[in-house]
VOGU-3710 file (C-alpha; in Angstrom, 3 decimals, decimal comma):
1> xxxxxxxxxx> -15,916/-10,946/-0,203  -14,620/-12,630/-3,358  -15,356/-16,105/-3,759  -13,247/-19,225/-4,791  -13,813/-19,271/-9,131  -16,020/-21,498/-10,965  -15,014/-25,263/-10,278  -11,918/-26,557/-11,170  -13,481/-28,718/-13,700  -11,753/-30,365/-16,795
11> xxxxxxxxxx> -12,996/-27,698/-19,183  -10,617/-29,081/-21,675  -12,152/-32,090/-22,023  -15,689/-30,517/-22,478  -17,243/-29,678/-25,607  -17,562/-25,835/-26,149  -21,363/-26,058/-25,829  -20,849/-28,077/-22,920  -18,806/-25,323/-21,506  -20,688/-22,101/-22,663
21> xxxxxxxxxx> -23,955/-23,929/-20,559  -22,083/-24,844/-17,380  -21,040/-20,587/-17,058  -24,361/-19,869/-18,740  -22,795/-17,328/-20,994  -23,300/-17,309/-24,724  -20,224/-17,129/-27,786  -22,387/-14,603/-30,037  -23,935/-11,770/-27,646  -21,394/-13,063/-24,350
31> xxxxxxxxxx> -22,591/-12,060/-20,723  -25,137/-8,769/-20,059  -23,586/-5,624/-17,731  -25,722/-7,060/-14,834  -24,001/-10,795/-15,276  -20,752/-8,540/-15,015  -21,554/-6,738/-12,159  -22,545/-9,720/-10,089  -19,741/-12,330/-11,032  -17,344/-9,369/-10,337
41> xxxxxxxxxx> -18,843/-9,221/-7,193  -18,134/-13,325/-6,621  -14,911/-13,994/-8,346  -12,776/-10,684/-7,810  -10,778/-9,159/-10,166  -8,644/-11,347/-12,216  -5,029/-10,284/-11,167  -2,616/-12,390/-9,503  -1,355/-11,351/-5,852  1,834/-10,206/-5,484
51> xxxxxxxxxx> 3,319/-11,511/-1,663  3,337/-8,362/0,478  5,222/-5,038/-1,187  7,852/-3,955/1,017  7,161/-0,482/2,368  9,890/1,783/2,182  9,907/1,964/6,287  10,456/-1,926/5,975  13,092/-1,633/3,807  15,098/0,411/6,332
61> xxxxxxxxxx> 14,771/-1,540/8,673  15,799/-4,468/7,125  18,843/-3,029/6,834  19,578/-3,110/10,231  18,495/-7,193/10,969  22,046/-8,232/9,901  24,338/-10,007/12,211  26,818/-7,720/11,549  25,480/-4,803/12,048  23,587/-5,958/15,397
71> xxxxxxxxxx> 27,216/-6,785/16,504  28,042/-3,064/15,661  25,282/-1,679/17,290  26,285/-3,722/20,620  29,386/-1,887/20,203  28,450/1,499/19,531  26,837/0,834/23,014  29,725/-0,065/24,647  31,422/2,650/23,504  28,845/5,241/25,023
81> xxxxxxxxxx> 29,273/3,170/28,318  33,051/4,396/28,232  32,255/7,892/27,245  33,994/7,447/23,759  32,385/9,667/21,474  34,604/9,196/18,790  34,224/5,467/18,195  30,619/6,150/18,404  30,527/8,734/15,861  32,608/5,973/13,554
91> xxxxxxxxxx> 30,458/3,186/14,299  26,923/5,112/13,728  28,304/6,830/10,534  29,245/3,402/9,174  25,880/1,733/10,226  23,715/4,715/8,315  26,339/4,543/5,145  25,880/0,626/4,951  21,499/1,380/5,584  21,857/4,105/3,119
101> xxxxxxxxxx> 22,935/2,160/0,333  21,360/-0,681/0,696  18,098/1,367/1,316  18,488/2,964/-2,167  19,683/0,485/-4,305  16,508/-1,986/-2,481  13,671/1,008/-3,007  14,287/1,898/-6,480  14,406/-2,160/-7,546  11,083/-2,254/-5,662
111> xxxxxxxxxx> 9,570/1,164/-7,807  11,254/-0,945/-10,919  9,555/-3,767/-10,779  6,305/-2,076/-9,245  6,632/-0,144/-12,584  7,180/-3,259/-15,417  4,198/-4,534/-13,888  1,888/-2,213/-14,573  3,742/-1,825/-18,300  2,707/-5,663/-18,390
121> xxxxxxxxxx> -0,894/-5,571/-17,213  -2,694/-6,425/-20,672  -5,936/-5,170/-22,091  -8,865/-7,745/-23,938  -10,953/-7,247/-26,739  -13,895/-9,029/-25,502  -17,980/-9,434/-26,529  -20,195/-8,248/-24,307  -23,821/-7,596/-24,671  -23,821/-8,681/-27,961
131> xxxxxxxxxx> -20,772/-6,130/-29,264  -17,160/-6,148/-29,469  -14,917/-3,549/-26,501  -11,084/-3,303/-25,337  -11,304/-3,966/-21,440  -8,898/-4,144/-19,107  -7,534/-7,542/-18,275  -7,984/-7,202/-14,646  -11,855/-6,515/-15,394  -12,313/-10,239/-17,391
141> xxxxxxxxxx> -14,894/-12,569/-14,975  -15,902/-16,099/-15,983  -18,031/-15,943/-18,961  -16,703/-13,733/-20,723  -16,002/-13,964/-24,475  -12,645/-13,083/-25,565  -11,835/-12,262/-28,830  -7,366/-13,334/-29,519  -5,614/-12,099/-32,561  -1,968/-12,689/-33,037
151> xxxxxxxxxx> 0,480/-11,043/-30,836  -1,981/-11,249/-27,926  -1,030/-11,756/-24,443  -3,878/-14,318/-23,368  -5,858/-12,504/-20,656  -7,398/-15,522/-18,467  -7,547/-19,098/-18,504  -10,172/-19,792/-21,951  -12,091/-22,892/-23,437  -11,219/-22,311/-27,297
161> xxxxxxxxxx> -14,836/-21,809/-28,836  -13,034/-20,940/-32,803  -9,740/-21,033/-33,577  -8,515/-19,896/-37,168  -4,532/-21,316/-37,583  -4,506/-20,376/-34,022  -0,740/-21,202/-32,578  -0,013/-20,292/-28,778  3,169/-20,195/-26,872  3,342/-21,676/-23,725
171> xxxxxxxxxx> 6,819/-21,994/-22,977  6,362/-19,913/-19,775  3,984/-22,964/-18,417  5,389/-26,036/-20,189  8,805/-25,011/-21,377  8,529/-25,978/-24,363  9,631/-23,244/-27,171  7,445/-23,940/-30,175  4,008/-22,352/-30,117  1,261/-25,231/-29,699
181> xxxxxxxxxx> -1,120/-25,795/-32,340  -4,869/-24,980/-30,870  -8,395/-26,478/-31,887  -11,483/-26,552/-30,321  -11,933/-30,740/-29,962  -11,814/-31,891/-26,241  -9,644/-33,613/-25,183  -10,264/-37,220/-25,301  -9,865/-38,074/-20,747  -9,528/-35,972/-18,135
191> xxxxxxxxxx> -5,903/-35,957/-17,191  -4,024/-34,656/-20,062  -1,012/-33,076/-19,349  -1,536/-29,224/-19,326  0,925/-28,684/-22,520  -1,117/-31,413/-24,343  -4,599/-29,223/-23,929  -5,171/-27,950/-26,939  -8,852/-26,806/-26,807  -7,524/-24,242/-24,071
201> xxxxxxxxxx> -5,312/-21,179/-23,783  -4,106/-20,126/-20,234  -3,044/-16,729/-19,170  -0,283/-15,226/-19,545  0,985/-16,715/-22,818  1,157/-15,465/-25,785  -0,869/-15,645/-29,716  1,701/-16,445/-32,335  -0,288/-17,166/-35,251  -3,957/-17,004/-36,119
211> xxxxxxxxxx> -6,937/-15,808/-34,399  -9,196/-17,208/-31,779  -12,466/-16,998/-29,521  -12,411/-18,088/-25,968  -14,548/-18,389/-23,195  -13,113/-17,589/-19,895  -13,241/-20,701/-17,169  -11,161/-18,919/-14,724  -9,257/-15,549/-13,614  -6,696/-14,423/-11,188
221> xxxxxxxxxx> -5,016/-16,742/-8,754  -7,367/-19,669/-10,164  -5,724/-19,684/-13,676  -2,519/-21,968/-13,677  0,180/-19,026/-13,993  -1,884/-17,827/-10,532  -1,467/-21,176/-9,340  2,185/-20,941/-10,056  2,763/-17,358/-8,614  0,817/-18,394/-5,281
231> xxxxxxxxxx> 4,019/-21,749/-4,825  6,124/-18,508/-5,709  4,433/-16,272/-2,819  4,563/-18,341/-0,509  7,939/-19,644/-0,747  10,486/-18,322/2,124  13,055/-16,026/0,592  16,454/-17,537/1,156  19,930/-16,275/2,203  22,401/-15,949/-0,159
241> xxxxxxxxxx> 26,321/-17,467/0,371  27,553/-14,606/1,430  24,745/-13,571/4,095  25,293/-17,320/4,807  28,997/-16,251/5,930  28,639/-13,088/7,277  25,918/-14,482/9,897  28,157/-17,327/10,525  31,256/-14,718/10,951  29,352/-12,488/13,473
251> xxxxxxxxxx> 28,727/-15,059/15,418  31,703/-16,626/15,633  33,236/-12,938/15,950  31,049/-12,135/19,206  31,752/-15,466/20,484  35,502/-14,986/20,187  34,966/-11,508/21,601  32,720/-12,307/24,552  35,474/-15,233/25,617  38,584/-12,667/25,613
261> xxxxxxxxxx> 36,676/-9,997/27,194  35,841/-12,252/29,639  39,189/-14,303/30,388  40,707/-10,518/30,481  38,329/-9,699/33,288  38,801/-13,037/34,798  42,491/-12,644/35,036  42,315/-9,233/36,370  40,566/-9,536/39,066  42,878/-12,633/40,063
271> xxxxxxxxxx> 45,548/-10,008/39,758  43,459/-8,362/42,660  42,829/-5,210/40,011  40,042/-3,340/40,511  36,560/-4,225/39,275  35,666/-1,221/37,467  39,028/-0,987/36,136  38,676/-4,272/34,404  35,302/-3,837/33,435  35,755/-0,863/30,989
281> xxxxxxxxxx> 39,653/-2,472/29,849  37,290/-5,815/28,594  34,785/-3,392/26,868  37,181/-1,306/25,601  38,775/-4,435/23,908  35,471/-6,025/22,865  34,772/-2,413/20,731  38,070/-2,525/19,206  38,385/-6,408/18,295  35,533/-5,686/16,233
291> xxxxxxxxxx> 35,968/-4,606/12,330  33,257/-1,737/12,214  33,995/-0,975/8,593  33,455/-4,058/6,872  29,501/-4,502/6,299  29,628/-0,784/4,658  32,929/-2,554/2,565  30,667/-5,201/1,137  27,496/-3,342/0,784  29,646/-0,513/-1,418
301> xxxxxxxxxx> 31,256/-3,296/-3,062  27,574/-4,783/-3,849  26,154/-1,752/-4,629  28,988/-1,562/-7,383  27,882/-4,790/-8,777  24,347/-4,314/-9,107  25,153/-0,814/-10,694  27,276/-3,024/-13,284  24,072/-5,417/-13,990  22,092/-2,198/-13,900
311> xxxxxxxxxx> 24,258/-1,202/-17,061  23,530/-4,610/-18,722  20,108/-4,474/-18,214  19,537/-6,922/-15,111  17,440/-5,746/-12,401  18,579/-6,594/-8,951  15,780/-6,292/-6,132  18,366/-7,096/-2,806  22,351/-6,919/-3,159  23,153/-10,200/-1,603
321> xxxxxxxxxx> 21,593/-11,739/-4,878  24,695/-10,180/-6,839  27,001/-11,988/-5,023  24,697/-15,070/-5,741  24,631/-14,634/-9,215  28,691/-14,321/-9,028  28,697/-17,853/-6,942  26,955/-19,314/-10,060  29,877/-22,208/-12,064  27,389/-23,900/-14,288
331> xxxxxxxxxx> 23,825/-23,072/-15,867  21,847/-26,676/-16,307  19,421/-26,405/-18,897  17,260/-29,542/-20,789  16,331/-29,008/-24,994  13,783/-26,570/-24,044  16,193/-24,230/-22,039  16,737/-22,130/-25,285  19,495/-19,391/-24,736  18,747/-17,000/-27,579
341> xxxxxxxxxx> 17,625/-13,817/-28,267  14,969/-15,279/-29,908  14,792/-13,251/-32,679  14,779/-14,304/-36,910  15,815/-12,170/-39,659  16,067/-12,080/-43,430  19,555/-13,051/-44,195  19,029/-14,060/-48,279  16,225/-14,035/-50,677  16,278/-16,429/-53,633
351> xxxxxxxxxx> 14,109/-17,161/-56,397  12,424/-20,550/-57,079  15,731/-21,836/-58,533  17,555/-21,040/-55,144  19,847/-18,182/-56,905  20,447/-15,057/-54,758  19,049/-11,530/-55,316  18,625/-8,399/-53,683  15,575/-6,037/-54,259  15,848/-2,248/-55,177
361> xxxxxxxxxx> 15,449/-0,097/-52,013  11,568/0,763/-52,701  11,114/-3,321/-52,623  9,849/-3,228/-56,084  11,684/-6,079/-57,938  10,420/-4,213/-61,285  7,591/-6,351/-62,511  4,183/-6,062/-63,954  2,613/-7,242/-60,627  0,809/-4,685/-58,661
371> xxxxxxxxxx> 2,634/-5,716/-55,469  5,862/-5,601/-54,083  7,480/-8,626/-52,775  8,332/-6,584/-49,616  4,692/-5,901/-50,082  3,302/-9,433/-50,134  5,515/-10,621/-47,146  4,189/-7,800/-45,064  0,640/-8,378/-45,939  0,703/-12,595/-45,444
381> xxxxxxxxxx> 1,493/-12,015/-41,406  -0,672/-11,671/-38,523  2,437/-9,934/-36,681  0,858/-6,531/-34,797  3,281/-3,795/-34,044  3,386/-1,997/-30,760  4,327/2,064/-30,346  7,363/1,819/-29,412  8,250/-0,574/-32,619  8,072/-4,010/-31,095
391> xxxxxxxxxx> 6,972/-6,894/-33,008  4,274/-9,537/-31,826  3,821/-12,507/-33,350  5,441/-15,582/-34,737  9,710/-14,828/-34,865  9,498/-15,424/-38,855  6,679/-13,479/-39,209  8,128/-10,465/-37,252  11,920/-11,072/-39,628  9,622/-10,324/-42,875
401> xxxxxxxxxx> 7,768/-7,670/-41,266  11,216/-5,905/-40,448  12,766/-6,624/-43,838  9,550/-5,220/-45,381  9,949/-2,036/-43,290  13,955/-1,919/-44,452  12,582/-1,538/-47,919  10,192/1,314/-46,659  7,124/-1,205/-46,584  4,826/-0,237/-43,811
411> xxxxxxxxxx> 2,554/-2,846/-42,840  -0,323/-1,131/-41,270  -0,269/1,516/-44,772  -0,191/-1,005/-46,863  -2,857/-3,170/-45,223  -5,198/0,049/-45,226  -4,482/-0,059/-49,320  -5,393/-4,040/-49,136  -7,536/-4,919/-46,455  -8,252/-8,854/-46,036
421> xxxxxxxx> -11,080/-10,448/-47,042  -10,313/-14,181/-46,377  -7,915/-16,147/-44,767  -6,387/-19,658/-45,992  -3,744/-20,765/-43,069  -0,754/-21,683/-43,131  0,894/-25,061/-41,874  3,893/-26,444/-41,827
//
């Protein structure tokens, strides 16, 4: 079985040497296939675990826990008691219309989400035995060297070992928007705050700027985003408002219910009617007081909803949330809450004596010089492009990458044409 990982020891406050000695691993030839093998063996893989997929049986029959629809259930019962095979027929059709829809619109958020995260699971250029591979994420251990360029997703928790104008955003961790400066200097004490460490870079964040070598101190549900999604885990899902009120309402229905049925009956048999008589007149009552159609009403009405969020994008996992989401008056956010798209773009380019001017649509502003200004902004970023077109990398990086491209600059041609050689960083 998987052991606990390395110590939770202040690695940030450790020189690298200090660091590379205490996981015995080494920042030029990194750890050997057999070191691999074994620490795989102790630490597990380094993914964080999920609480407990819903199978698609449970997800039926969670349709079926509601107050509501236990109350309709008792009826559909009662009305088999009296031999009514119409109201049962009514009853049953609108218990496997409400299951149905809430069983679809549940089991395809599940495959959804099951589905963006394995589109997020990262790979890691890492150095092992002395050369340079892409790994998989989930096969990092302590010890490993990992190699971060810009536009990385950080695989694992690291101690920085280099750092070239390496910048880091953290905001999922600390909250704070701007990417963090990193260096390799410990930390002076122990008990830094977490977004003040920066001689580490924890997983799940991501390389704005610069380039970076890291040794991996811990993995999986040991790194602080796994602490995070273990609170998250093992939190107790709540009820929404509305299943707040409907459980409240069944109750309060069946109580109601129960009492007339029963003062009927009482009163009856008073009346010296007979037993049986007044037996099947409460039951009959008790079926009809009830209002079999309205769980399918709101789970239709629901279901409509989430198809609406659906259209703008928003995944809903269970349908009470969208009538959660419509309870919502006011959003509370502090200065780091930032409510943009976060996205930059080109809006003017001026010349050194701040007057406007617009480049020919090659980019070539007709000069002697043997690049392109389109040309020169598309080579002085560390922004990588993904397949499907996305930019990674610093936001005003990516808006001169994407005016380069308007003028038919393509970065990763033009870099072949002008590879670099050296590096001077920038800073602000």
């Amino acid at each position: 079985m998987p052991t606990a990982n390395p110590p939770h020891l202040p690695w940030h406050a450790m020189s690298a040497q200090d660091a590379l000695n205490v996981l015995r691993s080494d920042r030029v030839q990194g750890l050997d296939d057999h070191a691999v093998v074994r620490r795989r063996a102790d630490y597990g893989e380094n993914v964080l675990q999920d609480a407990v997929r819903r199978s698609p049986i449970r997800i039926l029959l969670a349709q079926f826990t509601d107050v509501m629809v236990l109350v309709l259930l008792g009826a559909a019962a009662i009305a088999a008691l009296l031999g009514e095979p119409e109201d049962i027929a009514a009853i049953v059709a609108i218990i496997l219309l409400n299951a149905a829809l809430g069983f679809v619109q549940e089991y395809r958020a599940e495959q959804a989400m099951a589905a963006l995260g394995a589109m997020a699971a990262p790979s890691a250029r890492v150095r092992r035995h002395g050369s340079e591979s892409m790994i998989a994420a989930h096969a990092l251990v302590p010890g490993d060297i990992v190699l971060l360029d810009a536009g990385n997703i950080v695989p694992a928790d690291l101690r920085l070992l280099d750092t070239i104008g390496l910048t880091i955003e953290e905001a999922a961790l600390t909250g704070e928007s701007l990417p963090v400066d990193k260096q390799t200097v410990p930390s002076s004490t122990a008990d830094v705050p977490l977004g003040d460490r920066h001689a580490m870079a924890y997983k799940g964040t991501s390389v704005a700027v610069g380039r970076g070598l890291g040794l991996v101190v811990a993995t999986g549900m040991d790194t602080e985003l796994g602490r995070i999604a273990a609170m998250l885990r093992d939190e107790d899902d709540g009820r929404s408002p509305l299943q707040q009120r409907l459980t409240a309402f069944g109750r309060r229905l069946a109580v109601l219910v129960l009492g007339l049925c029963t003062v009927i009956f009482v009163t009856g048999l008073l009346r010296g009617e007979p037993v049986v008589l007044m037996f099947m007149t409460a039951l009959s009552l008790a079926v009809a007081a009830i209002p079999e159609a309205l769980p399918a009403v709101i789970t239709v009405s629901l279901a409509i909803g989430a198809r609406r969020m659906v259209r703008q994008q928003a995944l809903i996992r269970r349908l009470p949330a969208v009538e959660t989401l419509g309870s919502v008056t006011y959003i509370c956010t502090d200065k780091t809450g930032t409510l943009t798209e976060n996205r930059m773009r080109v809006d003017q380019v001026r010349d050194v004596c701040g007057d406007a001017f617009s480049l020919p649509s090659d980019g070539h502003q007709g000069t002697v010089l043997p690049l392109s200004l389109a040309e020169v902004l598309a080579l002085c970023t560390d922004v990588q492009q993904t397949p499907d077109g996305t930019m990674r990398g610093d936001p005003t990086e990516a808006a001169l990458v994407r005016w380069a491209a308007a003028h038919h600059v393509d970065k990763a041609t033009v870099e072949q044409q002008w590879p670099r050689v050296a590096e001077l960083p920038f800073s602000s």
